[in-house]
C-alpha positions in Angstrom: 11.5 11.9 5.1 8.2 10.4 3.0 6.4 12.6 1.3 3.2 12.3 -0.6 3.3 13.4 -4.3 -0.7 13.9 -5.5 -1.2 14.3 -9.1 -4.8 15.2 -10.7 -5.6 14.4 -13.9 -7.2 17.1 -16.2 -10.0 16.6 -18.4 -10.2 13.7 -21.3 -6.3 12.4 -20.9 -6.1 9.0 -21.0 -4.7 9.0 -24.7 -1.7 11.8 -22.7 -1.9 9.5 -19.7 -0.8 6.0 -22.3 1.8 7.7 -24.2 3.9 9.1 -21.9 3.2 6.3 -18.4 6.3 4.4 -19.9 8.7 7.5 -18.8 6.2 7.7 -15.9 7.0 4.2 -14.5 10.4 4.6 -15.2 11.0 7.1 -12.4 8.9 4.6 -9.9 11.1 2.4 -10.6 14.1 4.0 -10.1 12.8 5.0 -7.1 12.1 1.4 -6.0 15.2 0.1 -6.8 16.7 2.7 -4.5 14.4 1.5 -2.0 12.8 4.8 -1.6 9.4 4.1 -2.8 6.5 3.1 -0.4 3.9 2.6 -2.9 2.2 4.4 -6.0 -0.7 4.0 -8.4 -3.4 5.4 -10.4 -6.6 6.6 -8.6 -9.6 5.3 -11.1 -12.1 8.0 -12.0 -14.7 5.4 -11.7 -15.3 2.3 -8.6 -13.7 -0.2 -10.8 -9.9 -1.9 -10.9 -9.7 -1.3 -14.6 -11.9 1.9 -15.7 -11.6 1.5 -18.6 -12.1 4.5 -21.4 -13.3 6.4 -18.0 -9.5 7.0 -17.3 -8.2 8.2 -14.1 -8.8 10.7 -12.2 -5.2 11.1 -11.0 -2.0 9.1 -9.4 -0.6 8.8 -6.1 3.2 8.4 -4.9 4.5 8.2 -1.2 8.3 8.3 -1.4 11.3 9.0 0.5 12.9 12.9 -0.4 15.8 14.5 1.8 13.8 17.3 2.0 9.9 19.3 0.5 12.2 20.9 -2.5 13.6 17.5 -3.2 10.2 16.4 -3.4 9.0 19.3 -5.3 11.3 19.0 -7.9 10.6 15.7 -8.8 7.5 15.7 -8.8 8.0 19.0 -11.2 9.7 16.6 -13.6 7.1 14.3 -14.2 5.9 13.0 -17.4 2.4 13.4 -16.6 2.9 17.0 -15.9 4.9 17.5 -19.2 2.5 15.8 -21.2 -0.4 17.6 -19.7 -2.1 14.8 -17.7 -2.3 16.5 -14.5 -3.9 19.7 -14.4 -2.3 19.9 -10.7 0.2 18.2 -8.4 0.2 18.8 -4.4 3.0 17.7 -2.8 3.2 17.1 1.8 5.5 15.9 4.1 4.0 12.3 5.0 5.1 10.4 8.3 4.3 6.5 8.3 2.8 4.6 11.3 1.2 1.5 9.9 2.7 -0.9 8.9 
């Protein structure tokens, strides 16, 4: 099943949010080389594509799990979340219709 993996970013972390996105996009990948990633990004904390020294105010992943622990757990192992970047992560069942 897809879930979506919410993370929100904390307060004045985009020097947390740089060093660790390498280990970050790592995961994605993996993910999208087992063909279980819809899409992901970061959500910018301002209306612009690059925001700049305004950061982010969080990311968002929709991926395929075999089940809400599965999900869980990942997202539990985060980078972000280790380095302190998100202050929060919500994680819900997600069911595609379009495309």
């Amino acid at each position: 099943m897809w879930y979506v993996i919410e993370g929100y970013d904390g307060q004045d972390v985009l020097s947390k949010r740089l060093a660790a996105r390498a280990e970050h996009l790592a995961r994605l990948t993996a993910l999208r080389d087992e063909g279980r990633l819809m899409l992901a990004g970061p959500c910018p904390a301002i209306d612009a594509e690059d925001p700049g020294p305004a950061g982010f105010s969080g990311s968002l992943v929709v991926a395929e799990f075999g089940s809400l622990e599965a999900a869980r757990a990942w997202a539990d192992a985060d980078p972000y979340l280790a380095a302190g970047v998100y202050q929060r992560v919500e994680v819900r069942p997600f069911r595609r219709v379009l495309p």
